[in-house]
C-alpha positions in Angstrom: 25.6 11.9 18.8 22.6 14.2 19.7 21.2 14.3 16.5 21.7 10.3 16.2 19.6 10.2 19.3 16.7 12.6 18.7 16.5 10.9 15.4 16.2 7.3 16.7 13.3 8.7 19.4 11.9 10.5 16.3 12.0 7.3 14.0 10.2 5.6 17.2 7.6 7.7 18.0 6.9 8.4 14.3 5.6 4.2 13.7 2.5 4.8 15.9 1.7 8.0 15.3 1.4 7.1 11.5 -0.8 4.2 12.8 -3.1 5.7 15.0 -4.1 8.3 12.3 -5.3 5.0 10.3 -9.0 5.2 11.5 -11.6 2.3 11.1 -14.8 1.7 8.7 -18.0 2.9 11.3 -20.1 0.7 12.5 -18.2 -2.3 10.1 -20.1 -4.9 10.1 -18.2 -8.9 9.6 -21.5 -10.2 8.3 -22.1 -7.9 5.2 -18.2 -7.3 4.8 -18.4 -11.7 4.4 -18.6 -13.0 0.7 -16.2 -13.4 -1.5 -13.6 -10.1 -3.0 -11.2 -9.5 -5.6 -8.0 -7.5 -4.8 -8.0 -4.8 -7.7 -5.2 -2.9 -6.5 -2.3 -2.7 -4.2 -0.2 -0.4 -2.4 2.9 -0.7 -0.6 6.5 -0.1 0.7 7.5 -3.9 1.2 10.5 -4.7 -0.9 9.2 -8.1 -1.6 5.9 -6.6 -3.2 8.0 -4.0 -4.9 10.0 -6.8 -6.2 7.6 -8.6 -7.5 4.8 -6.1 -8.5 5.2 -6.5 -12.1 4.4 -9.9 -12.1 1.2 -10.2 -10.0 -2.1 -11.6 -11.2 -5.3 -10.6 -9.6 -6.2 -12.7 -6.5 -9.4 -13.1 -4.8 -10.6 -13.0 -0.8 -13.2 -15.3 0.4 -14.4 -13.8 3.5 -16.8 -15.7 6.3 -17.4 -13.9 9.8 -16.7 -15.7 13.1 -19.1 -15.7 16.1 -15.7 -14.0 18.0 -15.7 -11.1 15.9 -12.9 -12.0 13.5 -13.1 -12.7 10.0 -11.3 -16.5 8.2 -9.9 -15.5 4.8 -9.6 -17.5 2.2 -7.0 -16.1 -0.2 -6.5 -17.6 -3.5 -3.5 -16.6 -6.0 -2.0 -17.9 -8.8 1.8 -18.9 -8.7 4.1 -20.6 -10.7 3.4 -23.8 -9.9 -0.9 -23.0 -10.4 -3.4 -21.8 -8.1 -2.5 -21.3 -4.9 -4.9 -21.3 -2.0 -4.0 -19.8 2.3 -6.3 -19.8 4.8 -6.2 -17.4 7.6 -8.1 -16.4 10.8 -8.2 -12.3 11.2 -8.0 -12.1 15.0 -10.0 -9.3 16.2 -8.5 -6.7 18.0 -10.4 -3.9 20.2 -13.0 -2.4 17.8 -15.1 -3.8 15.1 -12.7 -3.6 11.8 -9.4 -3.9 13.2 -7.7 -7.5 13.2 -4.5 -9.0 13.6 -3.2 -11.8 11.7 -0.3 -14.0 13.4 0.0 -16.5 11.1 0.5 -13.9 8.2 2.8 -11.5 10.0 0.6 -9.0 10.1 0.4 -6.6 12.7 -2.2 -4.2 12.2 -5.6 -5.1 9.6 -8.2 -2.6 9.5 -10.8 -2.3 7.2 -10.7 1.6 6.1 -13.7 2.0 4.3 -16.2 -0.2 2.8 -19.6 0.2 1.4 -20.1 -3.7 1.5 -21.6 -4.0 -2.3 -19.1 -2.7 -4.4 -15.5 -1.9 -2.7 -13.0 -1.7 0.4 -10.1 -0.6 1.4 -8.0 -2.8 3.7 -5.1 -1.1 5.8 -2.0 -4.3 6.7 1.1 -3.3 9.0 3.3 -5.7 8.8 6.6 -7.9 9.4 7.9 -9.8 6.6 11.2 -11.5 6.5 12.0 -9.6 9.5 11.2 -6.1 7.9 8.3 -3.7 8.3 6.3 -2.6 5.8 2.6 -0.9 5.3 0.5 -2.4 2.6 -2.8 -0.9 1.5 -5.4 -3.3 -0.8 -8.5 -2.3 -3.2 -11.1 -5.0 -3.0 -13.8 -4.9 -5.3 -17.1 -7.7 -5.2 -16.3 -7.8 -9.2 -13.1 -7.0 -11.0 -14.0 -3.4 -11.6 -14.6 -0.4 -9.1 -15.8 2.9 -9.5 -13.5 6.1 -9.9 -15.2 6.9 -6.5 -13.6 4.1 -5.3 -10.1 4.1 -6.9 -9.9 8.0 -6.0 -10.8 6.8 -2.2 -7.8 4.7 -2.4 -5.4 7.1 -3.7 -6.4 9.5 -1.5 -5.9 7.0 1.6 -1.8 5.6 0.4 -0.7 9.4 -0.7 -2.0 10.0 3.0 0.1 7.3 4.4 3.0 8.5 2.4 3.0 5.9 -0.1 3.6 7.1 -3.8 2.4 6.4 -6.8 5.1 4.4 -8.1 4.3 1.8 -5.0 1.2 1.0 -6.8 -0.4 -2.0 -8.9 -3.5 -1.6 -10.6 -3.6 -5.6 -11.2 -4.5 -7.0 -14.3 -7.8 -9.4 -13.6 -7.7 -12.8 -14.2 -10.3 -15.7 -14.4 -7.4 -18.2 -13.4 -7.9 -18.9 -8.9 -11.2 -17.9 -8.5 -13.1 -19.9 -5.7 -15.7 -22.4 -6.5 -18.1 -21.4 -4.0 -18.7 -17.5 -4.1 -19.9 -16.3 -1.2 -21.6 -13.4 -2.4 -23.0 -10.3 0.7 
């Protein structure tokens, strides 16, 4: 019964620890990070992704800054039934870079690191069909980064524990792209 105890307090207490460690872009800055971004590659421990991984097109962010600090998405996919488009407000949460998104489930967003022109990386706790999950995403402006980039990735989901076979590199696609790019 002990050991059933100390691990349920250790299984508690390890959730935010894991999160606080996830620091935030410096300075970030909503009005450079706005424009539009394609989601190159993904990481994550939701079963749903996992799932479904092999079977994921590309899909592109449309970003826009609010005056409050937040960010609306615009997230277009494609799905079986043609493109598919979701709007969603990024509430923002303490500092600059670190959102929340009700609507989505998601907990916890931040925006890891970004150099605005070329790449991201975007940090998601969340709750999905009532499980939690940690999803890490590669935006790039076009549908190619750097090796800087895809290294800064891998090094940031082997941190979080994620391994490599909880990875998509996903293949690009010209399908659900928005027809106003908001480029930085």
């Amino acid at each position: 019964m002990k050991v059933f105890l100390l691990s349920a307090i250790l299984a508690l207490l390890w959730v935010p620890t894991a999160q606080a460690e996830v620091l935030l872009q410096p300075d970030f800055n909503a009005t450079k990070f706005s424009g539009l971004w394609y989601v190159v590659s993904m990481a994550s421990d939701c079963k749903v992704f996992l799932g479904n991984k092999n079977h994921l097109p590309m899909s592109t962010r449309a970003i826009k800054a609010t005056e409050e600090g937040g960010l609306h998405v615009c997230m277009e996919f494609l799905g079986a039934d043609g493109c598919n488009q979701v709007d969603a407000d990024y509430l923002k949460v303490g500092s600059e870079g670190h959102f929340r998104v009700p609507a989505l489930g998601y907990l916890d967003v931040r925006v890891v690191d970004t150099d605005y022109s070329s790449f991201a990386i975007v940090y998601i706790y969340k709750e999905l069909e009532g499980a939690l999950s940690t999803m890490v995403q590669l935006f790039g402006r076009t549908q190619d980064v750097s090796l800087q980039a895809l290294k800064a990735f891998q090094d940031f989901y082997l941190m979080l524990g994620l391994p490599d076979d909880m990875v998509l590199m996903l293949p690009k696609s010209d399908t659900c792209i928005p027809e106003s790019k908001e480029k930085p």
